[in-house]
N, CA, C and O atoms as CSV, one atom per row, in Angstrom:
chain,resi,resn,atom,element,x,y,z
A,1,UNK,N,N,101.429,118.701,180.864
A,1,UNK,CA,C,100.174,119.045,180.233
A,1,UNK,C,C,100.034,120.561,180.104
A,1,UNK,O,O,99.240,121.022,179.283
A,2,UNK,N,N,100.793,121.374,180.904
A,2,UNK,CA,C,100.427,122.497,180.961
A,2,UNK,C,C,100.981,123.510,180.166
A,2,UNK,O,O,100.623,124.685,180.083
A,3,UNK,N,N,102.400,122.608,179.270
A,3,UNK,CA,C,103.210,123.233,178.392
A,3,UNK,C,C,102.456,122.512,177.105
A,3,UNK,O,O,102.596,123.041,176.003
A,4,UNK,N,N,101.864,121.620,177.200
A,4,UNK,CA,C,101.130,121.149,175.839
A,4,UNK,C,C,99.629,122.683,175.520
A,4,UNK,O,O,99.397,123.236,174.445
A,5,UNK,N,N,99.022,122.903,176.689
A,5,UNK,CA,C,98.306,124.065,176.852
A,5,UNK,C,C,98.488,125.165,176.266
A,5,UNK,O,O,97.767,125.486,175.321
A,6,UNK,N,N,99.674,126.103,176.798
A,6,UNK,CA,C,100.007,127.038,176.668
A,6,UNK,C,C,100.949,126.894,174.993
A,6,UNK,O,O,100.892,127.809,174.171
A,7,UNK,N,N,101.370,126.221,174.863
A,7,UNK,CA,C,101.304,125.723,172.984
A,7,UNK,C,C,100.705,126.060,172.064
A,7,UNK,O,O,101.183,126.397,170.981
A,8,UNK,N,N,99.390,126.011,172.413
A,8,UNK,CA,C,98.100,126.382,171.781
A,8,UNK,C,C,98.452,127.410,170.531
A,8,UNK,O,O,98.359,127.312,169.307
A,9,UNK,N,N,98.942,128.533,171.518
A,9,UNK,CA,C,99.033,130.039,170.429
A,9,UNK,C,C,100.016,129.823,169.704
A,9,UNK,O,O,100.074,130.569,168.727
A,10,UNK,N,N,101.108,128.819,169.838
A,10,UNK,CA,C,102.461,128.634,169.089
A,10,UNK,C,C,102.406,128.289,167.684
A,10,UNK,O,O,101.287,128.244,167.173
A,11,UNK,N,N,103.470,128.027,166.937
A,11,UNK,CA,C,103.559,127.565,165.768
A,11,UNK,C,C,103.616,125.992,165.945
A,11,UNK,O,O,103.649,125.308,166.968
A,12,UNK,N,N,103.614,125.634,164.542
A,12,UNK,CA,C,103.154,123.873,164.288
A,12,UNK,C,C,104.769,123.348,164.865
A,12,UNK,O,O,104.871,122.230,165.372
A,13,UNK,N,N,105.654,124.011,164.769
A,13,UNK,CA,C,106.855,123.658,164.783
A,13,UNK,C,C,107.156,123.853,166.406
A,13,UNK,O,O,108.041,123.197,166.956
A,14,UNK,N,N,106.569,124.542,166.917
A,14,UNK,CA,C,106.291,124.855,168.416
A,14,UNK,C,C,105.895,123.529,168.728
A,14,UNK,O,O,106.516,122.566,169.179
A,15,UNK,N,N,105.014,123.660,168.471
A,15,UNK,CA,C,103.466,122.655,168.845
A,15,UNK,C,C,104.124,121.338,168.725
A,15,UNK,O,O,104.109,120.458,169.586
A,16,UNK,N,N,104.638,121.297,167.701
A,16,UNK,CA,C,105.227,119.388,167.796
A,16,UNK,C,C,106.569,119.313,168.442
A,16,UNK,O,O,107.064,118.190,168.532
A,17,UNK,N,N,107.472,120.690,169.068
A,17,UNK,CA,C,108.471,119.760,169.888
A,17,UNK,C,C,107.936,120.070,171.223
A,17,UNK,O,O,108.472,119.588,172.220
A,18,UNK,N,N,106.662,121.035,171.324
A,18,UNK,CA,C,106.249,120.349,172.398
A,18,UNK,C,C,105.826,118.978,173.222
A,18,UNK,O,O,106.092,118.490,174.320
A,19,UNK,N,N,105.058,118.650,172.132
A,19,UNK,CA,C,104.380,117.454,171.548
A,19,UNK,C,C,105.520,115.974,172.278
A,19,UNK,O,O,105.435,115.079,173.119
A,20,UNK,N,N,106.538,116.534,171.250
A,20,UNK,CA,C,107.505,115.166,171.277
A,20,UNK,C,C,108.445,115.457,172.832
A,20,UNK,O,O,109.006,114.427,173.207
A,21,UNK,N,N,108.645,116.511,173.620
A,21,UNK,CA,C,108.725,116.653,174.301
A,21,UNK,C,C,108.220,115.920,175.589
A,21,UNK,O,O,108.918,115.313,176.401
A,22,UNK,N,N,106.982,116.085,175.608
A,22,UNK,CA,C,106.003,115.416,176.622
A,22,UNK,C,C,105.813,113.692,176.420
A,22,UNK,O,O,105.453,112.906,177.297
A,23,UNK,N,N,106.118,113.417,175.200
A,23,UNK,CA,C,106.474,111.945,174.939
A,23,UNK,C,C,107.135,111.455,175.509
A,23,UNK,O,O,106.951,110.457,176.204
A,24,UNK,N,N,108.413,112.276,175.277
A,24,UNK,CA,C,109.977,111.769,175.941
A,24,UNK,C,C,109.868,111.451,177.079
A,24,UNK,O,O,110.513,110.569,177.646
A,25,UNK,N,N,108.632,112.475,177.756
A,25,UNK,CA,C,108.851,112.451,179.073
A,25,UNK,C,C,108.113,111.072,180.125
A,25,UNK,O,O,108.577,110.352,181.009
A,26,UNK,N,N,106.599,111.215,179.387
A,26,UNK,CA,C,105.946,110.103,179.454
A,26,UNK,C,C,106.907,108.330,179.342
A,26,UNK,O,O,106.926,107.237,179.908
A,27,UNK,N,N,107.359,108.835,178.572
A,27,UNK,CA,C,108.447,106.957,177.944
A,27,UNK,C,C,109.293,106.810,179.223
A,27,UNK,O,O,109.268,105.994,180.143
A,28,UNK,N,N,110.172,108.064,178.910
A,28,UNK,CA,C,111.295,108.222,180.255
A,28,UNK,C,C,110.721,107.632,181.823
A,28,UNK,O,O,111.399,106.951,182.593
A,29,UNK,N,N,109.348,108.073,182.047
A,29,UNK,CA,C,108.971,108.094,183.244
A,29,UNK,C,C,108.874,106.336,182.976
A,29,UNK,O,O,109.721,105.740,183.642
A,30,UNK,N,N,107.869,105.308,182.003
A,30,UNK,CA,C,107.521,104.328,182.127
A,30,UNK,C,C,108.627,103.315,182.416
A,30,UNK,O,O,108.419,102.274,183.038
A,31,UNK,N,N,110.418,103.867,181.680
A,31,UNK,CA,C,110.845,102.807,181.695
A,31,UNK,C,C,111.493,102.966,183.278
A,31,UNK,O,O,112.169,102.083,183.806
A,32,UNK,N,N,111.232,103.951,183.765
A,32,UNK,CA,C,111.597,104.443,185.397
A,32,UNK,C,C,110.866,103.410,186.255
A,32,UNK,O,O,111.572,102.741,187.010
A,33,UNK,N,N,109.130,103.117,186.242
A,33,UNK,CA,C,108.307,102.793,186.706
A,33,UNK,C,C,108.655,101.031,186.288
A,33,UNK,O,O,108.589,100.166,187.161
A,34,UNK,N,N,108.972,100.748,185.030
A,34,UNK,CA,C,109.367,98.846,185.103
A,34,UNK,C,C,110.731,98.815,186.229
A,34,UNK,O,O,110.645,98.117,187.239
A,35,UNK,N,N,111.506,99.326,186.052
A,35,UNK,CA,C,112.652,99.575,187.112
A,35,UNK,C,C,112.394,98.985,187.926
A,35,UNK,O,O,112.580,97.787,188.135
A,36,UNK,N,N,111.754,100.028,188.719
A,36,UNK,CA,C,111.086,100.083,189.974
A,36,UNK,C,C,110.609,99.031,190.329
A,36,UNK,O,O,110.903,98.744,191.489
A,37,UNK,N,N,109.828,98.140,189.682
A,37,UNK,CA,C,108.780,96.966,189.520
A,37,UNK,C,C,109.651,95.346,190.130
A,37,UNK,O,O,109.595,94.572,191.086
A,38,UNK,N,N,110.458,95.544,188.773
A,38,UNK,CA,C,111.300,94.910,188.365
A,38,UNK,C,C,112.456,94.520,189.974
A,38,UNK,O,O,112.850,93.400,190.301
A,39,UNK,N,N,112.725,95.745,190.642
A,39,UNK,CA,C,114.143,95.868,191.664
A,39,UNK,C,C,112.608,95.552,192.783
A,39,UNK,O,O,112.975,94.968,193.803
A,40,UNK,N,N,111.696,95.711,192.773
A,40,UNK,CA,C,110.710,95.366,194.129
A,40,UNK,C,C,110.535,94.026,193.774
A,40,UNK,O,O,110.597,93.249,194.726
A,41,UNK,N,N,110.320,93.499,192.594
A,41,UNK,CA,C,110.029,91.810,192.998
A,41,UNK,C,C,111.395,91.145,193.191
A,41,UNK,O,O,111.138,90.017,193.613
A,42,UNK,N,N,112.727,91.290,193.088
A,42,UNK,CA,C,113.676,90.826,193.200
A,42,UNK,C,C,114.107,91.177,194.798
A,42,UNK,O,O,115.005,90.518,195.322
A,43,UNK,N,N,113.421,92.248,195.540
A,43,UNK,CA,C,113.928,92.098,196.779
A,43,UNK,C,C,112.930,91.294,197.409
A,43,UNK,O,O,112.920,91.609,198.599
A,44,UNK,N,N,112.248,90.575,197.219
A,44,UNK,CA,C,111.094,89.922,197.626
A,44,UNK,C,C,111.777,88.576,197.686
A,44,UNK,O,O,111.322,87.740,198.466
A,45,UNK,N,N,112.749,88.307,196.993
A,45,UNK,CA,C,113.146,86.785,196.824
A,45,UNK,C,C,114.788,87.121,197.038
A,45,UNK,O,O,115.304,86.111,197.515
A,46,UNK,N,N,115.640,88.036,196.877
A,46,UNK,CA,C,116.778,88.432,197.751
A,46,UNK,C,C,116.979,89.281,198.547
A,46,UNK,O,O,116.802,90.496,198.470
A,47,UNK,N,N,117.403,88.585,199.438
A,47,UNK,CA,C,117.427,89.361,200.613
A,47,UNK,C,C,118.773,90.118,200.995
A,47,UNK,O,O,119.139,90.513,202.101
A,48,UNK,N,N,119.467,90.214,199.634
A,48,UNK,CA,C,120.801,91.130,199.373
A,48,UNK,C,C,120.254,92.476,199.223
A,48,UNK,O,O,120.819,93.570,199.214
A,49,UNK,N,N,119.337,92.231,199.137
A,49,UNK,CA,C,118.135,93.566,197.785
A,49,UNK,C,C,117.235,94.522,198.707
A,49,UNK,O,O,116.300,94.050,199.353
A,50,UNK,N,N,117.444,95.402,198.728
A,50,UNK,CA,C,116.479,96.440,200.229
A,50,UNK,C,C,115.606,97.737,198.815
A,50,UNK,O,O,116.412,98.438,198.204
A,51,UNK,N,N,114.709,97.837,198.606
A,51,UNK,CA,C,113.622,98.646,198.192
A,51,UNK,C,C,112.875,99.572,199.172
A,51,UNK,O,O,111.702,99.248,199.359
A,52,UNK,N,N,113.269,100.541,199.765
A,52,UNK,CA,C,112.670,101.549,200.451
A,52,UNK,C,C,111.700,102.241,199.702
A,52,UNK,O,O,111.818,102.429,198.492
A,53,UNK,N,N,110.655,102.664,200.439
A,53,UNK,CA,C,109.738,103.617,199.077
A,53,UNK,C,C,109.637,104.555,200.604
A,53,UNK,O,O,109.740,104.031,201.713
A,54,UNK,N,N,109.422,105.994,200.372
A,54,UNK,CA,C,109.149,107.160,201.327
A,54,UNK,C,C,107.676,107.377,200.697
A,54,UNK,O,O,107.337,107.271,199.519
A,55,UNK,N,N,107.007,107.666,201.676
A,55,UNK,CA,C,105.256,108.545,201.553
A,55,UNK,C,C,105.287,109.459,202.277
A,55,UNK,O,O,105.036,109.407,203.481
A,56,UNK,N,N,105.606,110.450,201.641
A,56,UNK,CA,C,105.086,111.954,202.020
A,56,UNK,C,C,103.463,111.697,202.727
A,56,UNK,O,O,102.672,111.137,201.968
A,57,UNK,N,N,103.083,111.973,203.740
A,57,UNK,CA,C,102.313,112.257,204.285
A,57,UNK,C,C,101.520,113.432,204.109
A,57,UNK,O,O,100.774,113.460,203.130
A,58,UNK,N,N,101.553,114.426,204.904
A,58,UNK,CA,C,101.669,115.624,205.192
A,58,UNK,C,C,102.077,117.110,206.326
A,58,UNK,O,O,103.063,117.035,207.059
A,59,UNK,N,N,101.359,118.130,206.318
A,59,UNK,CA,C,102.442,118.862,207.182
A,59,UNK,C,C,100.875,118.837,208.093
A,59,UNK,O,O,99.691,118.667,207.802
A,60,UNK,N,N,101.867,119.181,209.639
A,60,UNK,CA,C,100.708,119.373,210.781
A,60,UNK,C,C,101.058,120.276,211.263
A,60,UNK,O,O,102.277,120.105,211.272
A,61,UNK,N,N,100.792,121.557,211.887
A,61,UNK,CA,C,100.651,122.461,212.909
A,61,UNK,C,C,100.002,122.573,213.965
A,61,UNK,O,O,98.776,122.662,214.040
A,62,UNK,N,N,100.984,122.578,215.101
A,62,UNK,CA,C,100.551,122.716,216.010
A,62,UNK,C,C,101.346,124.103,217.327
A,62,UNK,O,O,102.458,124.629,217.288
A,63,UNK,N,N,100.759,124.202,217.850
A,63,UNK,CA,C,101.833,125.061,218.905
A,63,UNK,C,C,102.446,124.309,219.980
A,63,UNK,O,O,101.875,123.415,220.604
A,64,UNK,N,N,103.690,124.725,220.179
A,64,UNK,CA,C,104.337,124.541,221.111
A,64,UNK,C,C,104.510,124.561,222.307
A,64,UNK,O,O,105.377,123.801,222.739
A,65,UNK,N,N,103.998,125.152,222.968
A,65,UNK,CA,C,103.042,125.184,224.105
A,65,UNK,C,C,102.050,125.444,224.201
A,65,UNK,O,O,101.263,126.020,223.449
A,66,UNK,N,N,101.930,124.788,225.756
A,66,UNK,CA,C,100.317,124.903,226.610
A,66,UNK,C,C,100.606,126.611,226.878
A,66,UNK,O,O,100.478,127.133,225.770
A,67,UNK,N,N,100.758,127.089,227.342
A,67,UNK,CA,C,100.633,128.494,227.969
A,67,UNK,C,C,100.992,129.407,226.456
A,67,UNK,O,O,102.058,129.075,225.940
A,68,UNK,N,N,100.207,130.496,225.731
A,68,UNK,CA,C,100.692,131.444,225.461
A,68,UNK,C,C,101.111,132.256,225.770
A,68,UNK,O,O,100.767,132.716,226.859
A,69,UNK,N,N,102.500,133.165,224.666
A,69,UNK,CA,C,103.296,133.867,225.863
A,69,UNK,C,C,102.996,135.223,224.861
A,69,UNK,O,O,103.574,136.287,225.082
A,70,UNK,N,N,102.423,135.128,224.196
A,70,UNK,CA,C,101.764,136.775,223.602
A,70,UNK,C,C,100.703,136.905,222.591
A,70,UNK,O,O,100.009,135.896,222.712
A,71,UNK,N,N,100.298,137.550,221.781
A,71,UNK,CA,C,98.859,137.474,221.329
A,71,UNK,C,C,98.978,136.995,219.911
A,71,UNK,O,O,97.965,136.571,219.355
A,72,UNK,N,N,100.523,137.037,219.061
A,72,UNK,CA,C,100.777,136.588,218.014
A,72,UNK,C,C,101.092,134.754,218.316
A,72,UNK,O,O,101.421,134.123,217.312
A,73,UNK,N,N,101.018,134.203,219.249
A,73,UNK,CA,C,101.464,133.182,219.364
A,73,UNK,C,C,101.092,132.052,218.785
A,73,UNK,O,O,101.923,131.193,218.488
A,74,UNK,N,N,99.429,131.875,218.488
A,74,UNK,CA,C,99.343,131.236,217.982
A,74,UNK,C,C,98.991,130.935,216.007
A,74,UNK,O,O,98.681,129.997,215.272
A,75,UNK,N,N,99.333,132.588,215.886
A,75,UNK,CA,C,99.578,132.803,214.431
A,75,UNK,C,C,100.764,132.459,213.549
A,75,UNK,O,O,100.861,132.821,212.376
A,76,UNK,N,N,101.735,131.667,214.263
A,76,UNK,CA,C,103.120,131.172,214.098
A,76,UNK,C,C,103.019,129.973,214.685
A,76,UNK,O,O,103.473,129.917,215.827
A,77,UNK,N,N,102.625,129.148,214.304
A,77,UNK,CA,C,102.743,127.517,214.822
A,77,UNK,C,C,103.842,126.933,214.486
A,77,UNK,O,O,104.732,127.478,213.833
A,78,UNK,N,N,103.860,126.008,214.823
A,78,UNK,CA,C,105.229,125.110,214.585
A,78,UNK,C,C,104.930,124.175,213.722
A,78,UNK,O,O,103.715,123.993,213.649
A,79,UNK,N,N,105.639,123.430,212.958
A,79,UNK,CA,C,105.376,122.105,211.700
A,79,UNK,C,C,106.202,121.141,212.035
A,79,UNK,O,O,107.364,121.128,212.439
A,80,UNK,N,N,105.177,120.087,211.732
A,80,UNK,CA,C,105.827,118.635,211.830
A,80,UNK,C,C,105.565,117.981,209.996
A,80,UNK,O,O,104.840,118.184,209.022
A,81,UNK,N,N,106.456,117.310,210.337
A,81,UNK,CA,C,106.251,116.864,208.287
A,81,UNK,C,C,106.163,115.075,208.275
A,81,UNK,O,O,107.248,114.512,208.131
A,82,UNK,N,N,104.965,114.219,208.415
A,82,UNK,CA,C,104.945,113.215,208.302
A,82,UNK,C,C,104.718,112.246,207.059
A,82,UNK,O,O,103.903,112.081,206.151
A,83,UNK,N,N,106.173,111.576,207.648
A,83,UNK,CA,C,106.396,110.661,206.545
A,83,UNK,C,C,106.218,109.152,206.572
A,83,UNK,O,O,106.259,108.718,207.723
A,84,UNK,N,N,106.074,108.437,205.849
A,84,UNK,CA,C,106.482,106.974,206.190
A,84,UNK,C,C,107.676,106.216,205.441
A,84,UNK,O,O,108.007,106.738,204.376
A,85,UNK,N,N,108.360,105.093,205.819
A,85,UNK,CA,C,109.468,104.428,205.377
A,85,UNK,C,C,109.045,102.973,205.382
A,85,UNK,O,O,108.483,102.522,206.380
A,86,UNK,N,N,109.260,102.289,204.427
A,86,UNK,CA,C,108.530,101.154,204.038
A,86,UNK,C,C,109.525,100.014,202.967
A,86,UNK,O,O,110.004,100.082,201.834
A,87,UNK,N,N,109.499,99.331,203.708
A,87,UNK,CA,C,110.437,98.032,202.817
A,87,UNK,C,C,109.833,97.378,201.851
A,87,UNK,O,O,109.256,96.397,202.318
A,88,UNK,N,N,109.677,97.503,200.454
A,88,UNK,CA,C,108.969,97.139,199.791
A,88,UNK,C,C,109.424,95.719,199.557
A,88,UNK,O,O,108.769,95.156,198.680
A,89,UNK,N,N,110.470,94.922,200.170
A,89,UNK,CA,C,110.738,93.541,199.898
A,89,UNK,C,C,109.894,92.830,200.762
A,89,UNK,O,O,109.722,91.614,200.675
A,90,UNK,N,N,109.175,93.813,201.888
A,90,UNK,CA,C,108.531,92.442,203.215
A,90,UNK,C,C,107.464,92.708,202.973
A,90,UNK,O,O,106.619,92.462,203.834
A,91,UNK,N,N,106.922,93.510,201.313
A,91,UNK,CA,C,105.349,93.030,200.859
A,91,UNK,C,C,104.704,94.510,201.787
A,91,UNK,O,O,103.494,94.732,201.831
């Protein structure tokens, strides 16, 4: 969307392979998304068939220790990055 935006000031000839650009991309993505659909209801009924999906969660900070050991310490935290892992054949 944001290259359809910035288009704006372009020429018509700009403007429409932007245009057809963002199509491509849109189509590309949908026939990605039946795929997807398609390989999750088939692991539902074979059990040859494993569908993992990952969920980004998000990031947490926390410090690493109980005791600080100087006055920058807790301006440098540590990160954890939670995710989940999920079998999309067991529903």
């Amino acid at each position: 969307m944001a290259a359809i935006q910035k288009a704006q000031t372009n020429t018509d000839g700009v403007k429409g392979q932007t245009l057809q650009a963002a199509i491509n991309h849109l189509n590309h993505a949908k026939v990605q998304c039946h795929f997807y659909q398609a390989e999750c209801k088939q692991a539902v009924t074979d059990l040859s068939v494993m569908v993992l999906a990952f969920d980004y969660a998000q990031n947490v900070h926390y410090p690493s220790s109980a005791q600080p050991r100087a006055s920058g310490y807790y301006k440098s935290a540590c990160k954890l990055e939670l995710f989940g892992v999920h079998n999309q054949g067991t529903g």
